[in-house]
gemmi code that builds the backbone of each chain (N, CA, C; Angstrom):
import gemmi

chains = {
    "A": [
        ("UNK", (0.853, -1.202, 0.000), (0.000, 0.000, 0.000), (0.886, 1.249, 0.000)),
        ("UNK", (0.766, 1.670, -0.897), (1.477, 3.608, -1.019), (0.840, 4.564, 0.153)),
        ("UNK", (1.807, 5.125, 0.573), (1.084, 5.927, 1.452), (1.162, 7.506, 1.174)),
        ("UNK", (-0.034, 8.251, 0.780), (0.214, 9.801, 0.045), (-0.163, 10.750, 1.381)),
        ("UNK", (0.336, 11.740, 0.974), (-0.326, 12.976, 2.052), (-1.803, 13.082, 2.529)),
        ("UNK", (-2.329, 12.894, 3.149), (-3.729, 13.185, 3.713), (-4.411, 14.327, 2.732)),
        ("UNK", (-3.041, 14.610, 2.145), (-3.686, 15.982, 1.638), (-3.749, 16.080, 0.069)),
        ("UNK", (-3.663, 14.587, -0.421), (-3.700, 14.408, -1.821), (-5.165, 15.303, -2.077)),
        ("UNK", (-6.193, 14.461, -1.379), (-7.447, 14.607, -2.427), (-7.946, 16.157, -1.998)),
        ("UNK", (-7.125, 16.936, -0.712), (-7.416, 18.613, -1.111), (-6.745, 19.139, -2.373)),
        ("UNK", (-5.362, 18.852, -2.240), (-4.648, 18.958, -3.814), (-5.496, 18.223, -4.863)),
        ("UNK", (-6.395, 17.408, -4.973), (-6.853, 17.057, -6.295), (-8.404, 18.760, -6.193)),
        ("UNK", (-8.760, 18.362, -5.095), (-10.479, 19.328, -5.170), (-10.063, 20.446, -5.302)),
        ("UNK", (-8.472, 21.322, -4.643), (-8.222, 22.731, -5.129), (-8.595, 22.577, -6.444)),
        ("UNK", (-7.671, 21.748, -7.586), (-7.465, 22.158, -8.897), (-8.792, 21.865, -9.711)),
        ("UNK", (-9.804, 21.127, -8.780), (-10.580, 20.813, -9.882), (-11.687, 22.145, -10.173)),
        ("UNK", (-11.410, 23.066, -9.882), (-11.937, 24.017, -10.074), (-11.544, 25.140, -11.144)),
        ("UNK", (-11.642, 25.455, -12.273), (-11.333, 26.274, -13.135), (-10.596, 27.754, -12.852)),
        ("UNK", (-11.192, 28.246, -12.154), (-10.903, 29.597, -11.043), (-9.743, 29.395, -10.837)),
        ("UNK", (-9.824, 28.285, -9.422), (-8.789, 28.060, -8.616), (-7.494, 27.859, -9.420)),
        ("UNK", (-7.636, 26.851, -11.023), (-6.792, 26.431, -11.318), (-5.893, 28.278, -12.169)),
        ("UNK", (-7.204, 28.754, -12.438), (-6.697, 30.543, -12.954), (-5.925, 31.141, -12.141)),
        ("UNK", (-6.296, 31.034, -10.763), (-5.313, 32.063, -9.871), (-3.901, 31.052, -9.716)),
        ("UNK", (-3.640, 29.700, -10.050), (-2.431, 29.149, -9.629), (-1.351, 29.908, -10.907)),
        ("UNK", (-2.388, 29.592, -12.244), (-1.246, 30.274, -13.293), (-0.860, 31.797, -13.294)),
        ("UNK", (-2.119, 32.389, -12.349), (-1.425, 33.383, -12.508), (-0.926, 33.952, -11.475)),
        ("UNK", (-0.533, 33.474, -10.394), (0.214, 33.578, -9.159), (1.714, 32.669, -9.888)),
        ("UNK", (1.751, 32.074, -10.364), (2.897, 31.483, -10.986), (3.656, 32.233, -12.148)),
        ("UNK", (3.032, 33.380, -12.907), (4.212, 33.997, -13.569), (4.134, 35.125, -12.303)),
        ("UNK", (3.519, 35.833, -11.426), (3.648, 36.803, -10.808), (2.707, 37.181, -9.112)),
        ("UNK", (3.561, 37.653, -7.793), (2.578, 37.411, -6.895), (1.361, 38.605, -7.081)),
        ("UNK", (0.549, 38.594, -6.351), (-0.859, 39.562, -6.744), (-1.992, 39.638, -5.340)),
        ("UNK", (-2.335, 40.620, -4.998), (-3.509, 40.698, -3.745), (-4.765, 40.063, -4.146)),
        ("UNK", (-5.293, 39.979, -3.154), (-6.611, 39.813, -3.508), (-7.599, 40.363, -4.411)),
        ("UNK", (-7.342, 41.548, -4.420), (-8.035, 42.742, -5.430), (-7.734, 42.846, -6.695)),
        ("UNK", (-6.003, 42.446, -7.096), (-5.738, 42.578, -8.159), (-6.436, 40.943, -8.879)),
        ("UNK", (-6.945, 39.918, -7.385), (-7.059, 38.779, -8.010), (-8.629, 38.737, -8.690)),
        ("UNK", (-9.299, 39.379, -7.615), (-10.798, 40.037, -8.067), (-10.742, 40.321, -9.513)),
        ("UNK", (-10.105, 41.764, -9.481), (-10.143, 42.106, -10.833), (-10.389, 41.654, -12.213)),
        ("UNK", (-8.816, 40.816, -11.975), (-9.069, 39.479, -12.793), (-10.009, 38.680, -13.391)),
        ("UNK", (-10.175, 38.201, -12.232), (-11.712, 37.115, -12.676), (-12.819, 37.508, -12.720)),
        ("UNK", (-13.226, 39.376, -12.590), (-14.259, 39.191, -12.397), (-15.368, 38.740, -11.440)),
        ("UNK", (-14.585, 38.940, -10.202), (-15.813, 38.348, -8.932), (-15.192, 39.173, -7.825)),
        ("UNK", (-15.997, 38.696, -7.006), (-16.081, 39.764, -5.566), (-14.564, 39.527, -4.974)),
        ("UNK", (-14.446, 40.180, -3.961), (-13.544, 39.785, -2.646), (-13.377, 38.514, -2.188)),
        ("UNK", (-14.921, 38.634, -1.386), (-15.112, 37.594, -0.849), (-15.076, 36.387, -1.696)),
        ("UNK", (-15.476, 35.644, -2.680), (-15.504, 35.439, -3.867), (-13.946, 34.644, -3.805)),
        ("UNK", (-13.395, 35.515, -4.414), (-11.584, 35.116, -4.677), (-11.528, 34.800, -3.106)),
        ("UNK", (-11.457, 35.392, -2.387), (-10.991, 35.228, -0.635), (-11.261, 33.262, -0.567)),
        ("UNK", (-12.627, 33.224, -0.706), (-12.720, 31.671, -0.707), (-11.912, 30.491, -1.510)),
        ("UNK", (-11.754, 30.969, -2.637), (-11.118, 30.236, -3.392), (-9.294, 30.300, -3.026)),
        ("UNK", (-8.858, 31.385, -2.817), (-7.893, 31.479, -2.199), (-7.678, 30.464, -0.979)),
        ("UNK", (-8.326, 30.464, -0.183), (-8.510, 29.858, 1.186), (-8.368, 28.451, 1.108)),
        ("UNK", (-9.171, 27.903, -0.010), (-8.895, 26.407, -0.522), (-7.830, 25.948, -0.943)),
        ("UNK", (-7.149, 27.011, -1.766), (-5.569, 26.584, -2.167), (-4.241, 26.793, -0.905)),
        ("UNK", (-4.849, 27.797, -0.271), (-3.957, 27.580, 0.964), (-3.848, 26.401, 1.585)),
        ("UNK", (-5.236, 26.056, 2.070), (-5.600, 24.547, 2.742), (-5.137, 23.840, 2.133)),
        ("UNK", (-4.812, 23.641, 0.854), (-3.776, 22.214, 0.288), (-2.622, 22.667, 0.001)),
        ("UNK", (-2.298, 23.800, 0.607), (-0.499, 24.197, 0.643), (-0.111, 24.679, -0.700)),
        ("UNK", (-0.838, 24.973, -1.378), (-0.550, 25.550, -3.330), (-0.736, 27.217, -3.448)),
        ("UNK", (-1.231, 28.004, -2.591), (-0.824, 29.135, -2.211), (-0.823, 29.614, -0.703)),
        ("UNK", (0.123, 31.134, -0.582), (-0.025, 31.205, 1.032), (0.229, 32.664, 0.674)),
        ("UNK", (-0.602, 33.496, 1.907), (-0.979, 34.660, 1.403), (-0.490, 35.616, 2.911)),
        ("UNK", (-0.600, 36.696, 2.892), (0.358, 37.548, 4.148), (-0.397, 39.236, 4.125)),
        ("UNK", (-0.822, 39.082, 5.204), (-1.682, 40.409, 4.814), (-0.279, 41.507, 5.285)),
        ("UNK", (-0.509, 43.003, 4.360), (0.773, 43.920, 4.169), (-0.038, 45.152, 5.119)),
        ("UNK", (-0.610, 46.127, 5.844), (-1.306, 46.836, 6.184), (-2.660, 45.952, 5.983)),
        ("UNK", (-3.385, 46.975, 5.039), (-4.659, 46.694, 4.239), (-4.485, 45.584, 3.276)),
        ("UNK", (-3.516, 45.448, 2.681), (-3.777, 44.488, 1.523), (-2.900, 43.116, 1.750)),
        ("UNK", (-3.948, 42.282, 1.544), (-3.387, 40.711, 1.446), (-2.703, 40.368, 0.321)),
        ("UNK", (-1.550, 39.893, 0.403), (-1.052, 39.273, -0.722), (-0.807, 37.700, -0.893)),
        ("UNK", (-0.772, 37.285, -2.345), (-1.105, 36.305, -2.161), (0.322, 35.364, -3.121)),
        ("UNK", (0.631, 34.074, -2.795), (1.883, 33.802, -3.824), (1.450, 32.183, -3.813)),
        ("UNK", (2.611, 31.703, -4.532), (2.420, 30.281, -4.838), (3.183, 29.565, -3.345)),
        ("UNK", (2.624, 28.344, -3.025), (2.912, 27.859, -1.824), (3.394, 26.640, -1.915)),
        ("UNK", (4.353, 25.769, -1.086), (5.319, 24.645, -1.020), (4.977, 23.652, -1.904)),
        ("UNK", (3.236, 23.878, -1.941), (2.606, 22.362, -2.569), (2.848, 22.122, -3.286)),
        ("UNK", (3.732, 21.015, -4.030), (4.005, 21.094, -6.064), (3.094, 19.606, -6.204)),
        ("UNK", (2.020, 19.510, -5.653), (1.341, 18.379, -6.131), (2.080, 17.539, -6.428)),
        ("UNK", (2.883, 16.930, -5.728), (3.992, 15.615, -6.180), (3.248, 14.280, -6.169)),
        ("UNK", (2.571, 14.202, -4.809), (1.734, 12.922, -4.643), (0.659, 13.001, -5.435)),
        ("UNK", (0.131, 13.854, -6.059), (-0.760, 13.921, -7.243), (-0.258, 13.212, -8.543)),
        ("UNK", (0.336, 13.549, -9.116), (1.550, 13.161, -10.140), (1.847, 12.043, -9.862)),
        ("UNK", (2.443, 11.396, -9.127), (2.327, 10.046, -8.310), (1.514, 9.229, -8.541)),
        ("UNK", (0.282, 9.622, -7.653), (-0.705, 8.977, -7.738), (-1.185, 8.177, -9.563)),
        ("UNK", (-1.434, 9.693, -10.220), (-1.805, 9.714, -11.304), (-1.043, 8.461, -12.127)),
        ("UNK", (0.518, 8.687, -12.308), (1.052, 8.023, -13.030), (1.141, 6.763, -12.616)),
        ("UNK", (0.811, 6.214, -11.375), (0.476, 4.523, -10.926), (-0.641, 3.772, -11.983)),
        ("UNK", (-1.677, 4.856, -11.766), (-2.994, 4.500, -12.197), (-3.164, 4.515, -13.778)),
        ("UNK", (-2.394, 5.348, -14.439), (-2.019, 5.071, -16.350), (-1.017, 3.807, -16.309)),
        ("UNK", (-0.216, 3.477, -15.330), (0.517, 2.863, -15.303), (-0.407, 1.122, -15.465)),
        ("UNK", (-1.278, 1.196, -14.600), (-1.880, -0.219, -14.139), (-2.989, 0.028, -14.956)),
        ("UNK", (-3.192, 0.820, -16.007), (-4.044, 1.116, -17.120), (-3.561, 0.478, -18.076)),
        ("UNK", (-2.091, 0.935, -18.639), (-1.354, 0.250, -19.788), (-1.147, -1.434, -19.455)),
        ("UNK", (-1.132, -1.849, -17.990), (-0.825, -2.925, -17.929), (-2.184, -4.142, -17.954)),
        ("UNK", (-2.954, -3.139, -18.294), (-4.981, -3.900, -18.419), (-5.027, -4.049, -19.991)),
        ("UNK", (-4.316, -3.274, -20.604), (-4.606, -2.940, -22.226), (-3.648, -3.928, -22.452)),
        ("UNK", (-1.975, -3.993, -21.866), (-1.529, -4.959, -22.783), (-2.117, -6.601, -22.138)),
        ("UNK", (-2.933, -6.739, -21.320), (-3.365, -8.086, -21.193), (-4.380, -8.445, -22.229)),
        ("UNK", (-5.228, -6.985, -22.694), (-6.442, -7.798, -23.103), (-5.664, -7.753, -24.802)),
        ("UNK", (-4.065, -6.855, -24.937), (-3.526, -7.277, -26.486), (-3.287, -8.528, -26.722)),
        ("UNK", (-2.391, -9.091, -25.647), (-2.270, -10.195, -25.402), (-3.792, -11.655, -25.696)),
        ("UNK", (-4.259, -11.059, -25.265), (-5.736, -12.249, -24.924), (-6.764, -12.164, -26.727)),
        ("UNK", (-6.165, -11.054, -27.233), (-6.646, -10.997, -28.604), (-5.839, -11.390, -29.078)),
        ("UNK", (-4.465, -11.311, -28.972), (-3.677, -12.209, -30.328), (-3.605, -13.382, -29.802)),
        ("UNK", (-3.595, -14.031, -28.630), (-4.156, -15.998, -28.533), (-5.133, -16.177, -29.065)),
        ("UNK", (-6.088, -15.492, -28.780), (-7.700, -15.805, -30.295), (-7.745, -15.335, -31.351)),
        ("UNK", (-6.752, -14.753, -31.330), (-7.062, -14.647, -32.938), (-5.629, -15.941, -33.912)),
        ("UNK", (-4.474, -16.639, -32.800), (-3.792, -17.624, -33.279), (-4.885, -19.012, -33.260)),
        ("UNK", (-5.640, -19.114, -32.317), (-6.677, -20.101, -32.269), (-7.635, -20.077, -33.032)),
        ("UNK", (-8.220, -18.870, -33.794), (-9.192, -18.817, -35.475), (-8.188, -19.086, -36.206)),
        ("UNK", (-6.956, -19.019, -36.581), (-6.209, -18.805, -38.322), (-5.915, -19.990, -38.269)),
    ],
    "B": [
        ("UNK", (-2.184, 30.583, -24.883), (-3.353, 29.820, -23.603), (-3.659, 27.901, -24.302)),
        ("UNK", (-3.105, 27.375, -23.233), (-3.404, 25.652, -23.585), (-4.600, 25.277, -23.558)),
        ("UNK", (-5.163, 25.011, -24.200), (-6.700, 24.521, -24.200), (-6.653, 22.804, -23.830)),
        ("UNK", (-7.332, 22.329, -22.394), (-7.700, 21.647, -22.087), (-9.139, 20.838, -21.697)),
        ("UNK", (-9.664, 19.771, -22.414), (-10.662, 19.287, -22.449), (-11.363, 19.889, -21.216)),
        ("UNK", (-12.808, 20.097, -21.388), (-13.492, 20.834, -20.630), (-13.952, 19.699, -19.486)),
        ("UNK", (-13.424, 18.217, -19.350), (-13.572, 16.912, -18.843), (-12.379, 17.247, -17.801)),
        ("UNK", (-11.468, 18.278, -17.642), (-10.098, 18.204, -16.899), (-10.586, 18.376, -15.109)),
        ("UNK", (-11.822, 19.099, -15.365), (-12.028, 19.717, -13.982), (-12.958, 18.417, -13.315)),
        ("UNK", (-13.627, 17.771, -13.967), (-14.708, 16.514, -13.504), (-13.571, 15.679, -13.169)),
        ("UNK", (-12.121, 15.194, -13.992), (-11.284, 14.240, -13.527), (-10.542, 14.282, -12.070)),
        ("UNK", (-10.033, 16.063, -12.051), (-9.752, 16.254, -10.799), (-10.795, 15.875, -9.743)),
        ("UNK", (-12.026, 16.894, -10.431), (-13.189, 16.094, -8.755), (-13.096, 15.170, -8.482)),
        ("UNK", (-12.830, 14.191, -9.349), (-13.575, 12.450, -9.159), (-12.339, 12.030, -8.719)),
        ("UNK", (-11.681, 12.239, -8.972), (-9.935, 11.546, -7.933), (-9.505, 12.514, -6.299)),
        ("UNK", (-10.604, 13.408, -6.065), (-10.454, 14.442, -4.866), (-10.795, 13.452, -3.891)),
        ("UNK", (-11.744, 11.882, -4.327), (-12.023, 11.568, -2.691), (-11.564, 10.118, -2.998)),
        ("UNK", (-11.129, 9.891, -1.787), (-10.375, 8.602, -1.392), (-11.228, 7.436, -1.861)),
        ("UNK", (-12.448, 7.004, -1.632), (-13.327, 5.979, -2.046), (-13.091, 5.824, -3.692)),
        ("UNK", (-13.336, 6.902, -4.436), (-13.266, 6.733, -5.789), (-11.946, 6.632, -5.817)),
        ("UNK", (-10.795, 7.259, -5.506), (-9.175, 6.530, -5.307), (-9.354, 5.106, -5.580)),
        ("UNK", (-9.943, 4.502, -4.530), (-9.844, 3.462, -4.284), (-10.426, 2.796, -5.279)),
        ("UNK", (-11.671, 2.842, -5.417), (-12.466, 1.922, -6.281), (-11.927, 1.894, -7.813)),
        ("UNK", (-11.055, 3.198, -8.552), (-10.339, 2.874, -9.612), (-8.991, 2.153, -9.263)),
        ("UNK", (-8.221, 2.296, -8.432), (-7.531, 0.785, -7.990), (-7.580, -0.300, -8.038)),
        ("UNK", (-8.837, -0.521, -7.678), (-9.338, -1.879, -7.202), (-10.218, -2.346, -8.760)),
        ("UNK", (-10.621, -1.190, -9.667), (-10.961, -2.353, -10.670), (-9.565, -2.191, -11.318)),
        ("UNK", (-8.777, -1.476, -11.309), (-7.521, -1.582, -12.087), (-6.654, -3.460, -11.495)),
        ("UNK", (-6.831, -3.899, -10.945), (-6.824, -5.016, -10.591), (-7.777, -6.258, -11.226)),
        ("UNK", (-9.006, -5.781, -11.183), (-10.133, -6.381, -11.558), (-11.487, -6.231, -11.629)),
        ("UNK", (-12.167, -6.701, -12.578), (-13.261, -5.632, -13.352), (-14.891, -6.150, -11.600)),
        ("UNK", (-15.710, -5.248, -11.555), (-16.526, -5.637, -10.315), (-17.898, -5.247, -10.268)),
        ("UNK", (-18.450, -5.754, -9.589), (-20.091, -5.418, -9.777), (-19.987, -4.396, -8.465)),
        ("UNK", (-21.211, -3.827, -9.002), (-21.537, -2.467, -7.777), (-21.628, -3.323, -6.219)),
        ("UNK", (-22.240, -4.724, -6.246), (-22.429, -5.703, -5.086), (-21.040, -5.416, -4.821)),
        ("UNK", (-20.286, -6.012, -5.229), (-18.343, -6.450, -5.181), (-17.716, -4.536, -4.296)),
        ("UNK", (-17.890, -3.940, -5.051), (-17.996, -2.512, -4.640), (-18.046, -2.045, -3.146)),
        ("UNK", (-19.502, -2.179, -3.128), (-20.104, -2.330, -1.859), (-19.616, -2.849, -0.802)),
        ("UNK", (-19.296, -4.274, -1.144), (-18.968, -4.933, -0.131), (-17.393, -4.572, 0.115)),
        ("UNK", (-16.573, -4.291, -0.448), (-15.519, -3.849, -0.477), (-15.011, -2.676, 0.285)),
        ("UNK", (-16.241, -1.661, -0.050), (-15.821, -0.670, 1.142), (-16.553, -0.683, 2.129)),
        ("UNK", (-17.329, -1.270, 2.471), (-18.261, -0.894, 3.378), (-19.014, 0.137, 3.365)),
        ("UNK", (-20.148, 0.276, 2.062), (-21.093, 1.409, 2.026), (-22.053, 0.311, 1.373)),
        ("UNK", (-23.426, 1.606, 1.204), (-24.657, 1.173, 0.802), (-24.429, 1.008, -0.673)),
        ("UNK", (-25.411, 0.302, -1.514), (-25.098, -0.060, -2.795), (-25.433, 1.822, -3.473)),
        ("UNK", (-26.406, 2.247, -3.171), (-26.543, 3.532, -3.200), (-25.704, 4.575, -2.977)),
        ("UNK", (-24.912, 4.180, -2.087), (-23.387, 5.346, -2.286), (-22.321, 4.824, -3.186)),
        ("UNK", (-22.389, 3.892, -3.456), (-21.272, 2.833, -4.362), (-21.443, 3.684, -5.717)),
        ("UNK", (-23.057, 3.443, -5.940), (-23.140, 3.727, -7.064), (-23.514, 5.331, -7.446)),
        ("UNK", (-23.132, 6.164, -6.632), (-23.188, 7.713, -6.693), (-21.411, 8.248, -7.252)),
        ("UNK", (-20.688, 7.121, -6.287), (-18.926, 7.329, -6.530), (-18.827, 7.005, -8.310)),
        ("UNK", (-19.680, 6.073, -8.295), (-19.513, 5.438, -9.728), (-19.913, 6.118, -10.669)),
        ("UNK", (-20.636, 6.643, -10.496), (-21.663, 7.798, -11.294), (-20.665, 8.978, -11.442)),
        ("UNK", (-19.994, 9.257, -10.887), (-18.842, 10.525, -10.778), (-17.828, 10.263, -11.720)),
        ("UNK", (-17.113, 8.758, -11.565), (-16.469, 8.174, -12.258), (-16.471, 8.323, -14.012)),
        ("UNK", (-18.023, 7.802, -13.954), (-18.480, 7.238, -15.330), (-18.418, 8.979, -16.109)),
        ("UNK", (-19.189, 9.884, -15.258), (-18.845, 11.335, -15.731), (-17.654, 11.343, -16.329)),
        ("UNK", (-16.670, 11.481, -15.566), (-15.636, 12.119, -15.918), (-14.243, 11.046, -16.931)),
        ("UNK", (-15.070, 9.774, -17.364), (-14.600, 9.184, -18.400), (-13.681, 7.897, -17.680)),
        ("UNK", (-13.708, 8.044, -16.341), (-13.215, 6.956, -16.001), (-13.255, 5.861, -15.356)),
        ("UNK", (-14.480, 5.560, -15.562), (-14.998, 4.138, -15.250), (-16.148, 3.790, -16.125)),
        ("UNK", (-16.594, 3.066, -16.402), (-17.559, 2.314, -17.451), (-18.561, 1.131, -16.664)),
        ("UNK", (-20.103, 1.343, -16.908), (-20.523, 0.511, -16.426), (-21.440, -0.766, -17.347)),
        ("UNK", (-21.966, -1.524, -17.523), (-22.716, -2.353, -18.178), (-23.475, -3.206, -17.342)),
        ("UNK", (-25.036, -3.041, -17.856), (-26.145, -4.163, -16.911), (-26.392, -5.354, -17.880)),
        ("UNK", (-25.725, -5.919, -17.104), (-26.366, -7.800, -17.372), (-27.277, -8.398, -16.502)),
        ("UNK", (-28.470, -8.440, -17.275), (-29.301, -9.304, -16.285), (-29.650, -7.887, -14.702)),
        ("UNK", (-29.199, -9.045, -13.939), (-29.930, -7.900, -12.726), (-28.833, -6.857, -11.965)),
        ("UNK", (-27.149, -7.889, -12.417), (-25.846, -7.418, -12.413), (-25.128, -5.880, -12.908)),
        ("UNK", (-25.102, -4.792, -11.995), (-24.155, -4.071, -13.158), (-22.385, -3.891, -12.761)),
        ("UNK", (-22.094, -4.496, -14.335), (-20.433, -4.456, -13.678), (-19.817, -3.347, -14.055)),
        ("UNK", (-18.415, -3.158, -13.562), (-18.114, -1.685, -13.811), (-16.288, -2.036, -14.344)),
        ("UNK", (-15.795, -1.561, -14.778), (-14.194, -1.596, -15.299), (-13.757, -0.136, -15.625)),
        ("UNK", (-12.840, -0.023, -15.754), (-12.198, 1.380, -16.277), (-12.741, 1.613, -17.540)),
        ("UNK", (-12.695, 3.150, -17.219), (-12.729, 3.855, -18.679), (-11.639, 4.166, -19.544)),
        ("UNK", (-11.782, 5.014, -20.434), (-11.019, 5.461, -21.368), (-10.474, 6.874, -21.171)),
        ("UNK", (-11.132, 7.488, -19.851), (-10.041, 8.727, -19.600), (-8.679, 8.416, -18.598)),
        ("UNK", (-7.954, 8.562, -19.518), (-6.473, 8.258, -18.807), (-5.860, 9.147, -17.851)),
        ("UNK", (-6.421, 10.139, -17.473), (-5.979, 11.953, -16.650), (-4.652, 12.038, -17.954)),
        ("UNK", (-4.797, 12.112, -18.787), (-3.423, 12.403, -19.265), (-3.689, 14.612, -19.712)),
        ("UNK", (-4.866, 14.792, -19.533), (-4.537, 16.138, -19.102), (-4.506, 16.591, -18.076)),
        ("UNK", (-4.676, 15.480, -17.205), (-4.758, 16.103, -15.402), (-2.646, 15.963, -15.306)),
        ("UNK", (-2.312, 15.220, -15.589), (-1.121, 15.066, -15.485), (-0.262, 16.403, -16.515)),
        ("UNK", (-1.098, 16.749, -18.293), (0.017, 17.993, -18.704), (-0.007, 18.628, -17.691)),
        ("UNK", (-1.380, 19.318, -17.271), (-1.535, 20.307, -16.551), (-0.995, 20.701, -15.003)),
        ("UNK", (-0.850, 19.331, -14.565), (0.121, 19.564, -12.976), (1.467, 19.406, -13.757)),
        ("UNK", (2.144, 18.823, -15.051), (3.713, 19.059, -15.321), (3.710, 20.943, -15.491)),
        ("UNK", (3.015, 21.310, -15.930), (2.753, 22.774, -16.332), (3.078, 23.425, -15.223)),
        ("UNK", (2.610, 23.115, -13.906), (2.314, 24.014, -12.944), (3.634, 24.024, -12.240)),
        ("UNK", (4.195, 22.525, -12.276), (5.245, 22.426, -11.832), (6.939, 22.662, -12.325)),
        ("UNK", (6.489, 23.422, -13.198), (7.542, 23.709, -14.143), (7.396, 25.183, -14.125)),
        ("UNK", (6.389, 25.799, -13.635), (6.756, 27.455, -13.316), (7.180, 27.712, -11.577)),
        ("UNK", (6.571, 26.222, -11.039), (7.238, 27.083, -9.714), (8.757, 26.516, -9.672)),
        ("UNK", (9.129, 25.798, -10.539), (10.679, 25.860, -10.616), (11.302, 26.773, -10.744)),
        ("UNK", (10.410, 27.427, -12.154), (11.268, 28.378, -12.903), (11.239, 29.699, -11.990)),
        ("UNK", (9.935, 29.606, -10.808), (10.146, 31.005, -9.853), (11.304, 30.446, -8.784)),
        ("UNK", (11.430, 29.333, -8.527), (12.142, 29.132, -7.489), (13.708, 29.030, -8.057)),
        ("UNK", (14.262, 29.519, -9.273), (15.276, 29.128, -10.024), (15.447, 31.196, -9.923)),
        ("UNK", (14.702, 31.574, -10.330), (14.901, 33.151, -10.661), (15.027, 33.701, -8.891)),
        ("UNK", (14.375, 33.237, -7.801), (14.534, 33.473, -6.175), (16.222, 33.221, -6.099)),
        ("UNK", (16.489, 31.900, -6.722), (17.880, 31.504, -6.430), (18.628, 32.528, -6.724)),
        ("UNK", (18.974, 32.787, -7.757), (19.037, 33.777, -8.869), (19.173, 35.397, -8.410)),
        ("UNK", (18.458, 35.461, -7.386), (17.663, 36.945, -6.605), (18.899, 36.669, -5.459)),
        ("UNK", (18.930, 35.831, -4.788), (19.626, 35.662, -3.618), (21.237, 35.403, -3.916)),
        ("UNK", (21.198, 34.837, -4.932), (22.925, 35.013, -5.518), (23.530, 36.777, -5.427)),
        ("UNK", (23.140, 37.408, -6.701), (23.110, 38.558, -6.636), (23.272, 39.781, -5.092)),
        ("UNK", (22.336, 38.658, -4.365), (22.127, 39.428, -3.220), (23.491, 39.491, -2.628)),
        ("UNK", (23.671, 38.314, -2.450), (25.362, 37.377, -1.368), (26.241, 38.454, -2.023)),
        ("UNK", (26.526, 38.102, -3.467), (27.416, 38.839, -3.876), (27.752, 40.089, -3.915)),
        ("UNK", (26.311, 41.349, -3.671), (27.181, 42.318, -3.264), (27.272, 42.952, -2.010)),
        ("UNK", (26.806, 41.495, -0.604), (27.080, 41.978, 0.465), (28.531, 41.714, 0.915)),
        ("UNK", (28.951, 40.815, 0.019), (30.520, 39.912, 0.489), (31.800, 41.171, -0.186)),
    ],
}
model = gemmi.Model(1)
for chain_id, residues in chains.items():
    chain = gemmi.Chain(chain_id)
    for i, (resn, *xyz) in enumerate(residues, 1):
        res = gemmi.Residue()
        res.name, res.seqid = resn, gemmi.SeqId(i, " ")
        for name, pos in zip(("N", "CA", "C"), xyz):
            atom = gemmi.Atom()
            atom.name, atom.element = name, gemmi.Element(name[0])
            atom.pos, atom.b_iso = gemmi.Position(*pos), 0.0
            res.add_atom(atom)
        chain.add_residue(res)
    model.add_chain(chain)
structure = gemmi.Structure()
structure.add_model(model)
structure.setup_entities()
């Protein structure tokens, strides 16, 4: 049994969100407040504030309030055990496909 | 801008919770009826088949009714854009954590 971070499947539910996955790229060419993150997308404060909050909770951003304004950056998380995970599971995918290649070319040597 | 199947954000959901983790594991081993399921994790056939239902969404699991039986096996979504898209992510916080390096060299050097 593999053992992943507790915190795989917050790292999977941050990203599965379109938004969320918007503010990672764009906290990744550059850091940005909350407001400038608003802006952006088009939605409230509060709004971004939440979605923010979720990516903190799986360690993929971390944010530092300056006076008035929160800022926000990319955080330790590089989804490793994600990646991980993922590539087990294509892995024991390819190894289902070459059984059933296998199980078609014995029937098809047993018709010719 | 990379255009990724509009299926990228349903794959992340459906791998966010441990049960569906599991249950694509476990047919990646071997193909199972919602009964087999069930009994496997210890839930109602009714939550079995809600995980499954998430699955079948997002392309990666497949079900078929025989008779009174429905069995279930993998699908045909491989996450192979859940995987570009976390190499993506993880390849800019290099490249920020390469330009920080970069920042702090500079720095050393003209305090020394």
């Amino acid at each position: 049994m593999v053992q992943y971070s507790p915190r795989l499947g917050d790292a999977f539910a941050a990203v599965a969100d379109p938004t969320r996955r918007g503010i990672l790229e764009r906290l990744g060419r550059k850091d940005a407040s909350i407001t400038d993150l608003a802006a952006a997308f088009g939605m409230t404060l509060t709004g971004i504030k939440k979605h923010v909050r979720i990516l903190e909770g799986a360690g993929l951003a971390t944010t530092e309030k300056v006076g008035r304004v929160r800022h926000c950056r990319l955080g330790p998380g590089q989804l490793t055990d994600a990646t991980a995970w993922i590539a087990r599971y294509q892995h024991m995918l390819e190894a289902r496909l070459d059984r059933l290649g296998e199980f078609l070319e014995r029937t098809k040597g047993r018709q010719s």
